[in-house]
N, C-alpha and C positions, 0 to 999 in steps of 0.2 A: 504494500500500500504506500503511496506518495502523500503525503501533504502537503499542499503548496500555500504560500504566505504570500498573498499578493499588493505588495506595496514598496514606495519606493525609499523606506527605511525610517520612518517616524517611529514616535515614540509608541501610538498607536498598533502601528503594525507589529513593532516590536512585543507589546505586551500581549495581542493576539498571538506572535511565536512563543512567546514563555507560557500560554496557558493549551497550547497545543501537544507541548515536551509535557506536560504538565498531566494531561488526559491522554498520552499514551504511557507514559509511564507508571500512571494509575490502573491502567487498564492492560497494563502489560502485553502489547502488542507490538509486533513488529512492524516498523512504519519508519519512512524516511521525511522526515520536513525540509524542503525545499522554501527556500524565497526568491521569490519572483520579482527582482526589480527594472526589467526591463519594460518599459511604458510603452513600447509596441506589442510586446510580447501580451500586457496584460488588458492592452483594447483589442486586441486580435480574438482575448476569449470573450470579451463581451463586457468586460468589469470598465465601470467608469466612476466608482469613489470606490476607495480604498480605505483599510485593509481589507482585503476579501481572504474567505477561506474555499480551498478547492481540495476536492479529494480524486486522486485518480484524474485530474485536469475538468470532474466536475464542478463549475462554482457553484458553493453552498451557500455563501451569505457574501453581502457588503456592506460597507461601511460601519461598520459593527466590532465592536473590539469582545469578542465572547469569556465569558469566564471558562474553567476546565470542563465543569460540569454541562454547561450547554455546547462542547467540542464535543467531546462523550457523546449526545445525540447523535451527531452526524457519522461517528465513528460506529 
């Protein structure tokens, strides 16, 4: 499984990557977290506010900084 961190390095996105480490490590699964700062890369998927979270290159949410427990959902 990929997880991808779609932003281009704020504090925001940031904390969305801390609570994604956060909800696989809890959940103990194997998963890679990727970030995505490339700004063509992440209009290409379709994301126009940032952070977004994508699993498998699917976008799950924008502009949304999520806690672990609402990663957990998506995972």
């Amino acid at each position: 499984m990929t997880i991808q961190i779609l932003g281009g390095g704020c504090a925001k996105c940031k904390k969305l990557e801390e609570s994604a480490a956060a909800a696989v490590a809890e959940m103990e699964i194997d998963a890679e977290i990727v970030k995505v700062t490339d700004m063509d890369e992440i209009m290409d998927m379709g994301v126009m506010v940032t952070p977004a979270l994508a699993i498998d290159g699917d976008v799950k949410t924008t502009g949304k900084v999520l806690t672990p427990a609402q990663v957990k959902q998506y995972l």
